[in-house]
PQR file with spaces between the fields and no chain letter, atoms N, CA, C, O and H, PARSE charges and radii, in Angstrom:
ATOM       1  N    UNK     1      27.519    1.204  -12.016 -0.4000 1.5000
ATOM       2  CA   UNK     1      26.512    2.217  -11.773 -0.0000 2.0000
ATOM       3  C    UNK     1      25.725    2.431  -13.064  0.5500 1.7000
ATOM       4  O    UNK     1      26.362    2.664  -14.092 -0.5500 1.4000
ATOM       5  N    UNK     2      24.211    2.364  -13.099 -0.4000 1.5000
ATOM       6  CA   UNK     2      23.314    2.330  -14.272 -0.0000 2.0000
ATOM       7  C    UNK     2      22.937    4.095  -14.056  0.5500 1.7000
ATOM       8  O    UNK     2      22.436    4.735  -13.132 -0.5500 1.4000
ATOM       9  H    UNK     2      23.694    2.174  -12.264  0.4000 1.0000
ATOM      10  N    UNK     3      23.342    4.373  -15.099 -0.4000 1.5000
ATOM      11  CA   UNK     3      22.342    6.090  -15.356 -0.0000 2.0000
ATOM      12  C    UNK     3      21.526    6.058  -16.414  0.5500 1.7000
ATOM      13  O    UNK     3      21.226    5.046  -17.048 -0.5500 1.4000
ATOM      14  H    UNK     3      23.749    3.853  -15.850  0.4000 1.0000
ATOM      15  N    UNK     4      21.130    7.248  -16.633 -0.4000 1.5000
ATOM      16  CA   UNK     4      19.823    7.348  -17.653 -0.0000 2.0000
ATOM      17  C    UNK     4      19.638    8.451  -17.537  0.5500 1.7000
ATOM      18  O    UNK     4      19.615    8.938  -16.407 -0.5500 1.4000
ATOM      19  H    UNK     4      21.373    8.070  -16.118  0.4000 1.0000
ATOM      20  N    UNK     5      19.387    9.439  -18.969 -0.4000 1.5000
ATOM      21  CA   UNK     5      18.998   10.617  -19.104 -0.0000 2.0000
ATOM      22  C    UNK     5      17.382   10.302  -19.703  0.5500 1.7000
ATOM      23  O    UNK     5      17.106    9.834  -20.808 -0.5500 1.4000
ATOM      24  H    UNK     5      19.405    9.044  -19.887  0.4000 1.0000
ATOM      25  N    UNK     6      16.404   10.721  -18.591 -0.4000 1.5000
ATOM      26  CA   UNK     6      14.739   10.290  -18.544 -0.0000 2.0000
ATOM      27  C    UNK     6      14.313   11.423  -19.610  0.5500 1.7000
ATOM      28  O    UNK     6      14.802   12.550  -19.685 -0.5500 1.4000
ATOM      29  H    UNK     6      16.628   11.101  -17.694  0.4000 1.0000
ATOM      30  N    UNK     7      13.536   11.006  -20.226 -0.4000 1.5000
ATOM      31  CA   UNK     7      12.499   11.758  -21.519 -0.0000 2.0000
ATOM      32  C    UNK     7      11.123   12.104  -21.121  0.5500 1.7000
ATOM      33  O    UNK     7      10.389   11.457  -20.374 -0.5500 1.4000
ATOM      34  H    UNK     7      13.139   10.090  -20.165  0.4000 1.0000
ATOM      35  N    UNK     8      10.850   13.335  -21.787 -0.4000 1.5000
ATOM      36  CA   UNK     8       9.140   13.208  -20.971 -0.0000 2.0000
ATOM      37  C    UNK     8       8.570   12.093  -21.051  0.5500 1.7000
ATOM      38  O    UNK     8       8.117   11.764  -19.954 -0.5500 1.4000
ATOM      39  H    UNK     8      11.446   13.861  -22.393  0.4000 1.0000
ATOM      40  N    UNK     9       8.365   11.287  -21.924 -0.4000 1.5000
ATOM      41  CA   UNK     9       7.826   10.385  -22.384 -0.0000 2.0000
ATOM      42  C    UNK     9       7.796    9.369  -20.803  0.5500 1.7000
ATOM      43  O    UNK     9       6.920    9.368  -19.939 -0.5500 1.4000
ATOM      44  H    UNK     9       8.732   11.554  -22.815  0.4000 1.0000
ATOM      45  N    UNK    10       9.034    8.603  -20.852 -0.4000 1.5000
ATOM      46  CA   UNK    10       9.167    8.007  -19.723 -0.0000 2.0000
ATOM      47  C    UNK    10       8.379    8.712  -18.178  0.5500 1.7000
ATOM      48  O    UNK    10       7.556    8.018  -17.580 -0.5500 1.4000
ATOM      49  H    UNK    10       9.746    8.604  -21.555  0.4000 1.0000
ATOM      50  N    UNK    11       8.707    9.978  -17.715 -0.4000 1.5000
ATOM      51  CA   UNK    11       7.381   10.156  -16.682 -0.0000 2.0000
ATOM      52  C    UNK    11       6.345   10.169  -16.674  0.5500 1.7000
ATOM      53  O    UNK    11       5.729    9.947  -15.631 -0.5500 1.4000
ATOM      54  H    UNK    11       9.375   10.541  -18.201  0.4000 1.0000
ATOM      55  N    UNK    12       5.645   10.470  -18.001 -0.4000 1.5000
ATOM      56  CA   UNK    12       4.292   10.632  -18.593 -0.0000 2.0000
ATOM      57  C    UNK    12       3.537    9.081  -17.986  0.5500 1.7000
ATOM      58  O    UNK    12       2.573    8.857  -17.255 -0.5500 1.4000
ATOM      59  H    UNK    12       6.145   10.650  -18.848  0.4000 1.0000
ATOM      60  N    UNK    13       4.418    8.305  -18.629 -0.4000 1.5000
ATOM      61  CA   UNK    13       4.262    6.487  -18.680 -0.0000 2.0000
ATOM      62  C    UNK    13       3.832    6.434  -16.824  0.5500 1.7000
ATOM      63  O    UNK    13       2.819    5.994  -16.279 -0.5500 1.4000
ATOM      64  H    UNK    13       5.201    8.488  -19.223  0.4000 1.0000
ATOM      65  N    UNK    14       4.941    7.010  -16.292 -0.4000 1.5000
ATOM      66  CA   UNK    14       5.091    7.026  -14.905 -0.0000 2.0000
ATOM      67  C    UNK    14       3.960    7.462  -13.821  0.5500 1.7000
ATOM      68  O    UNK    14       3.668    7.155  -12.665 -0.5500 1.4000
ATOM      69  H    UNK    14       5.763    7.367  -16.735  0.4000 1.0000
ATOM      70  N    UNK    15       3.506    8.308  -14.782 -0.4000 1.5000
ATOM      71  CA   UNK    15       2.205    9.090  -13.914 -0.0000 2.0000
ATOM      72  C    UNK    15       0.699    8.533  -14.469  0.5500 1.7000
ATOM      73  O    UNK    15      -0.382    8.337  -13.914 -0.5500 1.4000
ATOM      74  H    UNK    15       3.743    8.557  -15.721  0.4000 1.0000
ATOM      75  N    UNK    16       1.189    8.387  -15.822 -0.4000 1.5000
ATOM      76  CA   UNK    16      -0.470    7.943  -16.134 -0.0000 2.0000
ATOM      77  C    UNK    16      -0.897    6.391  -16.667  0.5500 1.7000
ATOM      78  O    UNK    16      -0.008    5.550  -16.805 -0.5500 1.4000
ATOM      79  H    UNK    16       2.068    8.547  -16.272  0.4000 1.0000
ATOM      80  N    UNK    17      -2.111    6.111  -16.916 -0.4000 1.5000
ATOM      81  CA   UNK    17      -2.421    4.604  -16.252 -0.0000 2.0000
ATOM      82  C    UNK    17      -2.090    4.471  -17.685  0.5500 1.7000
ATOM      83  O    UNK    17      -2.753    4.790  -18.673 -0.5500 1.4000
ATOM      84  H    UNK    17      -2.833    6.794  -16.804  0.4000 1.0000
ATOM      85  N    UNK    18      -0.989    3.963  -17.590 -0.4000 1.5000
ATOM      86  CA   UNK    18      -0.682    3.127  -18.981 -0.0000 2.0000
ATOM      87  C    UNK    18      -0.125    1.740  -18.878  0.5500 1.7000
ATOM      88  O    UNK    18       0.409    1.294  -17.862 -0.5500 1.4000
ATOM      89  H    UNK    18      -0.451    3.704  -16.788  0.4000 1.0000
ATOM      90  N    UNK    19      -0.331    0.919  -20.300 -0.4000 1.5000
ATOM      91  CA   UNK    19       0.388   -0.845  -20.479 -0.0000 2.0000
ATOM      92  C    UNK    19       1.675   -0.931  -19.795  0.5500 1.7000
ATOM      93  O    UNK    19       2.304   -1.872  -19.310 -0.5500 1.4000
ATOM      94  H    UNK    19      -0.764    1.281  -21.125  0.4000 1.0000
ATOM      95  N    UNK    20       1.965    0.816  -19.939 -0.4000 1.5000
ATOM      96  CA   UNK    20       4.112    0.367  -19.854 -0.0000 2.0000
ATOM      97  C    UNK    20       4.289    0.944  -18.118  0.5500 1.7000
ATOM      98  O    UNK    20       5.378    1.139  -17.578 -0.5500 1.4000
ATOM      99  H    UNK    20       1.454    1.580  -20.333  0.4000 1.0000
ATOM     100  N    UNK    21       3.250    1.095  -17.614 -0.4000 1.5000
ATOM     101  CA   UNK    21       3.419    1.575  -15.930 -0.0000 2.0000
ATOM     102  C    UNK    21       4.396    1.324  -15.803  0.5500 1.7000
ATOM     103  O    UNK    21       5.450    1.881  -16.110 -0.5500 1.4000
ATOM     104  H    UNK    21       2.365    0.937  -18.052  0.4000 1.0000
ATOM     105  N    UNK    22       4.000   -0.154  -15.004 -0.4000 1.5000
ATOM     106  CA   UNK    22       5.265   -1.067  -14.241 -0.0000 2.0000
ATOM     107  C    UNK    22       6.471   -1.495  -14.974  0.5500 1.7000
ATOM     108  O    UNK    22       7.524   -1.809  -14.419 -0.5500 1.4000
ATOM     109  H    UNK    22       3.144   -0.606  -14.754  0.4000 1.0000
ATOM     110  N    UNK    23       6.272   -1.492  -16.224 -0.4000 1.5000
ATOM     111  CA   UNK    23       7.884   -1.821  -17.211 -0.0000 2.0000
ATOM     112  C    UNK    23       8.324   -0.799  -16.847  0.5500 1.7000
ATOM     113  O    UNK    23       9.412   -1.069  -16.339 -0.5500 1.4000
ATOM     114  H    UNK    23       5.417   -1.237  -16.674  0.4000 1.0000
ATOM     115  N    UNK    24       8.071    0.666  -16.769 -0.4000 1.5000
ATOM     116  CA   UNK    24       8.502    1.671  -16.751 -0.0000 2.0000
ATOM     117  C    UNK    24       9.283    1.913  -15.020  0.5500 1.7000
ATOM     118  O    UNK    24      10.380    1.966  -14.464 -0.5500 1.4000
ATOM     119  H    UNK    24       7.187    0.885  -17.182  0.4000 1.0000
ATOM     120  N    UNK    25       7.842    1.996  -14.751 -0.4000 1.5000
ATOM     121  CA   UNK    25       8.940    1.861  -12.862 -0.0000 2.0000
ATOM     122  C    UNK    25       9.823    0.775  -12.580  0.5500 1.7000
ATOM     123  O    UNK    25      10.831    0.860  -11.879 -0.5500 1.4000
ATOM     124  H    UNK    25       6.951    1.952  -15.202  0.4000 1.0000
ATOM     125  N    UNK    26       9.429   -0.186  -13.119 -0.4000 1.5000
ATOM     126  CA   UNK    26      10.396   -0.996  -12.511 -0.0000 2.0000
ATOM     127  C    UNK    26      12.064   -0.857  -13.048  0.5500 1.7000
ATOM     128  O    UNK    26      12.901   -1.364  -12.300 -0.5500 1.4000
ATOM     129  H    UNK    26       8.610   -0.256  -13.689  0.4000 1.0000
ATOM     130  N    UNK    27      12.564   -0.169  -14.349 -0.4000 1.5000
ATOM     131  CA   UNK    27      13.623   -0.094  -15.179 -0.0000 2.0000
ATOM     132  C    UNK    27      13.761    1.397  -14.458  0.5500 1.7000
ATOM     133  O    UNK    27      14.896    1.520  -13.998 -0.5500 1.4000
ATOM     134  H    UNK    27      11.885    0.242  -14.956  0.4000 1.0000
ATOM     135  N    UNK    28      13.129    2.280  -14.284 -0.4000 1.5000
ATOM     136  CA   UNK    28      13.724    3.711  -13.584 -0.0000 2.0000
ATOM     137  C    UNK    28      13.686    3.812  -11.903  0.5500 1.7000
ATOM     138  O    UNK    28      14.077    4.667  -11.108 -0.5500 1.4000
ATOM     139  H    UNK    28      12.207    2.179  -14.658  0.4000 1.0000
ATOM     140  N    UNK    29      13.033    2.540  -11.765 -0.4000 1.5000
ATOM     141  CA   UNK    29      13.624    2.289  -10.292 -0.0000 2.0000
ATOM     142  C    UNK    29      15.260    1.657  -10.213  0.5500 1.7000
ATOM     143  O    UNK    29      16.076    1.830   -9.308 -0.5500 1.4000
ATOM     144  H    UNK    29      12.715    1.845  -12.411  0.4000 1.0000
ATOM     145  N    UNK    30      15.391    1.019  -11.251 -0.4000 1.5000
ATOM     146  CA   UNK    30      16.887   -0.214  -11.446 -0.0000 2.0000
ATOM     147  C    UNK    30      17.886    1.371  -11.296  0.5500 1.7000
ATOM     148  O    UNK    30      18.729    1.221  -10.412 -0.5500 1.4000
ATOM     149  H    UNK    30      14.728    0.878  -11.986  0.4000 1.0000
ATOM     150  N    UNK    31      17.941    2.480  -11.809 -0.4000 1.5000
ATOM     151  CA   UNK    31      18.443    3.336  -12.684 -0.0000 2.0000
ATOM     152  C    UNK    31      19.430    3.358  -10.628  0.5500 1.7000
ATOM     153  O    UNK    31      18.951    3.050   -9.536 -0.5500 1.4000
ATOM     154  H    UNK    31      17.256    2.602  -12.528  0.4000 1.0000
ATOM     155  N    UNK    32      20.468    3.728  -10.904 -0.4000 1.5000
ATOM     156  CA   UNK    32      21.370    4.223   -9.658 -0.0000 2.0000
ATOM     157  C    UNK    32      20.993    5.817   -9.538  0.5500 1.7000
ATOM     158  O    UNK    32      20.478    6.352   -8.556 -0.5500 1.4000
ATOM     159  H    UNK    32      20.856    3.978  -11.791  0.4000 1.0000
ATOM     160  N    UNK    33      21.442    6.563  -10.998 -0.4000 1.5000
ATOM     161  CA   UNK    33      21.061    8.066  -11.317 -0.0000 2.0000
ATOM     162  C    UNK    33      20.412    8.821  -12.685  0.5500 1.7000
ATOM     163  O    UNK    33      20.916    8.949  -13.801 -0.5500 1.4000
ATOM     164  H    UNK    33      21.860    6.129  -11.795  0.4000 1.0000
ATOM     165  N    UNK    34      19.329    9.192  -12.259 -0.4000 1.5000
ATOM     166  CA   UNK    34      18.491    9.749  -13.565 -0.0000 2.0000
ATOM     167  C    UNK    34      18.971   11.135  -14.012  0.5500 1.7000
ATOM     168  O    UNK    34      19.396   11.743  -13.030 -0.5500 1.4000
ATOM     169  H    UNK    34      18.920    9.088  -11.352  0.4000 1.0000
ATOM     170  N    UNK    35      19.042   11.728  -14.944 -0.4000 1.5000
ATOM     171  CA   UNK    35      19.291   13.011  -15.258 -0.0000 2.0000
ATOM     172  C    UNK    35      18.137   13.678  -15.996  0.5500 1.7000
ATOM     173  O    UNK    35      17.421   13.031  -16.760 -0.5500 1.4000
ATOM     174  H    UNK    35      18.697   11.234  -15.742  0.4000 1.0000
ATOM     175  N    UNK    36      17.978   14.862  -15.784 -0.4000 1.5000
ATOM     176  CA   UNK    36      16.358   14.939  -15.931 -0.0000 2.0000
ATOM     177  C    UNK    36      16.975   16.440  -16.813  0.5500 1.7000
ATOM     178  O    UNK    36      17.354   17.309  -16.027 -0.5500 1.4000
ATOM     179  H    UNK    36      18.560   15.388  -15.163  0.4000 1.0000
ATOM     180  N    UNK    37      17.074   16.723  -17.966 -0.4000 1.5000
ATOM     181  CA   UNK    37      16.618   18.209  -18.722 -0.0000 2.0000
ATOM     182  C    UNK    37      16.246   19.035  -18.409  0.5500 1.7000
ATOM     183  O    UNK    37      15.263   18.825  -17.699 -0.5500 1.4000
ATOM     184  H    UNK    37      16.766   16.018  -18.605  0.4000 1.0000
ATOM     185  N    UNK    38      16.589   20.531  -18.587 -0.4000 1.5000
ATOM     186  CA   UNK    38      15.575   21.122  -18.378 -0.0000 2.0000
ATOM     187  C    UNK    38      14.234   21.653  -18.880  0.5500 1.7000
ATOM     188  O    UNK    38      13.489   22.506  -18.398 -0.5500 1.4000
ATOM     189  H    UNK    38      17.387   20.702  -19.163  0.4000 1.0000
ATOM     190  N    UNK    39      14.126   20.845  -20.079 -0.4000 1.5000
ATOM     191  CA   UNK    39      13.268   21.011  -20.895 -0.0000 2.0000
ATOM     192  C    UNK    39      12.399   19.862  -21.085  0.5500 1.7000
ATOM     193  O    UNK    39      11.631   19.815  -22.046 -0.5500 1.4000
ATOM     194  H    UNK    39      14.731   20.151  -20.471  0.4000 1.0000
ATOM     195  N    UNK    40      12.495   18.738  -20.041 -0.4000 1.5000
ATOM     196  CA   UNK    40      11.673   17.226  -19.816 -0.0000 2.0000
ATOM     197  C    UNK    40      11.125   18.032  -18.454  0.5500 1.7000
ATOM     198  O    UNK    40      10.008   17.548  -18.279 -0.5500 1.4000
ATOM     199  H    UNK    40      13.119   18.777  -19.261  0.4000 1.0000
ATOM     200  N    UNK    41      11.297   18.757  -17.687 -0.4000 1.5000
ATOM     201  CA   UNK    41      10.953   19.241  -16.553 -0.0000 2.0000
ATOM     202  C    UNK    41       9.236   19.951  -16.925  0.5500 1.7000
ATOM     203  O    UNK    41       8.069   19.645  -16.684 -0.5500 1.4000
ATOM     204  H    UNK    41      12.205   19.151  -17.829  0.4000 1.0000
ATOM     205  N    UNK    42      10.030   21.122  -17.691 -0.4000 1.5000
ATOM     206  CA   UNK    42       8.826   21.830  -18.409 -0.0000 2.0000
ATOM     207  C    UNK    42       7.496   21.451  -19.107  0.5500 1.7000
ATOM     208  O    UNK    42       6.355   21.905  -19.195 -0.5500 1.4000
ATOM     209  H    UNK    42      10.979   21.371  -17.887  0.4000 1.0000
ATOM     210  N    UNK    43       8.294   20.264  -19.617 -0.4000 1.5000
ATOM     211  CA   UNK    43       7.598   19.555  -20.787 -0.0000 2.0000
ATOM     212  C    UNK    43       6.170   18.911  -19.835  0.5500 1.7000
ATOM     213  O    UNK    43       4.967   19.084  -20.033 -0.5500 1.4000
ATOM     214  H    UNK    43       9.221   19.895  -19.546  0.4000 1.0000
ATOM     215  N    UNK    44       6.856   18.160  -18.810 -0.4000 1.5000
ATOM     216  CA   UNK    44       6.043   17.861  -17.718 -0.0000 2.0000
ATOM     217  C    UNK    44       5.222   18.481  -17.008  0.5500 1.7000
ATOM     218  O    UNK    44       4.055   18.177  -16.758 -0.5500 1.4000
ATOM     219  H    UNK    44       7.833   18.020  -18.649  0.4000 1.0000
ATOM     220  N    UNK    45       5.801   19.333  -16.682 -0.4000 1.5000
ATOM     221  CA   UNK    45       4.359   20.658  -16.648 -0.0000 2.0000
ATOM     222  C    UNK    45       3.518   20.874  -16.900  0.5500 1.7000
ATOM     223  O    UNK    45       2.506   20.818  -16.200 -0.5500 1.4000
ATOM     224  H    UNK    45       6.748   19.580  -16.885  0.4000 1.0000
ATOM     225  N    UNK    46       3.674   21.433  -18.770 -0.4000 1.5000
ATOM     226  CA   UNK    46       2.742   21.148  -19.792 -0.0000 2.0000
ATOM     227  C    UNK    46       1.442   19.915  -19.960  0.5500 1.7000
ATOM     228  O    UNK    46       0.226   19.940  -20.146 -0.5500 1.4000
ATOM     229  H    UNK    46       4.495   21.478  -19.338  0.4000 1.0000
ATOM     230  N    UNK    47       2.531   18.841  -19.767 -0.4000 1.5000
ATOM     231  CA   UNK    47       1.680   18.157  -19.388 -0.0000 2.0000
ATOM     232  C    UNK    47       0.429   17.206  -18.662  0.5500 1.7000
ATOM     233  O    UNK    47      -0.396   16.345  -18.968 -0.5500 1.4000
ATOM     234  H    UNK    47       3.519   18.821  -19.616  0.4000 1.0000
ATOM     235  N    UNK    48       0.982   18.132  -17.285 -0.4000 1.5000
ATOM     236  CA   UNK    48       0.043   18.292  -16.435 -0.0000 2.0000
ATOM     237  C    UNK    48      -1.031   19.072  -16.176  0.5500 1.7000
ATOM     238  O    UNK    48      -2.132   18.809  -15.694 -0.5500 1.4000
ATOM     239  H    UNK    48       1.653   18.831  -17.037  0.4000 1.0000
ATOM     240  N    UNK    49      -0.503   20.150  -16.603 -0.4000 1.5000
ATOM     241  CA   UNK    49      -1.631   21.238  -16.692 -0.0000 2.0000
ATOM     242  C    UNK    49      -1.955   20.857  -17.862  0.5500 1.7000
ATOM     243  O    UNK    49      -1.726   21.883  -18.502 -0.5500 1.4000
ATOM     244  H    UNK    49       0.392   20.364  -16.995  0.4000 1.0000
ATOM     245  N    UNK    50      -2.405   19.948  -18.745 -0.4000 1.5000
ATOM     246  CA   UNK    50      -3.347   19.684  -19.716 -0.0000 2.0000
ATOM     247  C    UNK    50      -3.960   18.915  -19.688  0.5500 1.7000
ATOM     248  O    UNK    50      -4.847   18.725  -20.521 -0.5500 1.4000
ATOM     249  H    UNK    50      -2.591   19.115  -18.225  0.4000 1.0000
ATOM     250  N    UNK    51      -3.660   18.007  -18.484 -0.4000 1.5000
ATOM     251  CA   UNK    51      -4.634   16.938  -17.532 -0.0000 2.0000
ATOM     252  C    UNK    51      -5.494   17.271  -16.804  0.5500 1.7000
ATOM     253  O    UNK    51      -6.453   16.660  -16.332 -0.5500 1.4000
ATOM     254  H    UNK    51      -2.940   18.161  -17.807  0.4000 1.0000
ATOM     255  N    UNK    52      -4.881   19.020  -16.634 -0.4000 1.5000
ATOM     256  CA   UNK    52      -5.939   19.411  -15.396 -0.0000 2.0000
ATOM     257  C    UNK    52      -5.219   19.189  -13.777  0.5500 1.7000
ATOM     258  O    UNK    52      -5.787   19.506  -12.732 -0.5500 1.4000
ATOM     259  H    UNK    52      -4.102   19.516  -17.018  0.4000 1.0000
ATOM     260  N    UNK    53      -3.876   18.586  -13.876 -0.4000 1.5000
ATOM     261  CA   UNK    53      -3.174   18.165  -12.418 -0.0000 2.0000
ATOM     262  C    UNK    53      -2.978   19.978  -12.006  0.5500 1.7000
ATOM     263  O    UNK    53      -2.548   20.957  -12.616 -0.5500 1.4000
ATOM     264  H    UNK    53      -3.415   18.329  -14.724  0.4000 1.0000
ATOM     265  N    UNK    54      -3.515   19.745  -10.742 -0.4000 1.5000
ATOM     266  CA   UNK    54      -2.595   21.641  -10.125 -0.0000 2.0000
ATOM     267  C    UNK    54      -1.785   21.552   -9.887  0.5500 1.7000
ATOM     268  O    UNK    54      -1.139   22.532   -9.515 -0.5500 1.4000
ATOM     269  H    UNK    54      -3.864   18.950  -10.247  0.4000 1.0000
């Protein structure tokens, strides 16, 4: 079983048009279980609402 504790960084990659998209989905798709912070949650937030995402 592959886990992974995900970083903002890594969803950021995930959501926005970047080089590392598909490296990125394709290795946190492999993942069995992600563990997500509660402070990568937030962080994400932040960073949406500074994109302008509602």
């Amino acid at each position: 079983m592959s886990e992974a504790v995900i970083d903002t960084s890594a969803l950021i990659i995930i959501v926005k048009d970047s080089r590392e998209h598909a490296k990125a989905v394709r290795i946190m798709n492999s993942l069995d279980k992600w563990f997500l912070p509660h402070i990568v949650i937030y962080e994400l937030i932040w960073f949406l609402r500074s994109v302008n995402v509602p």
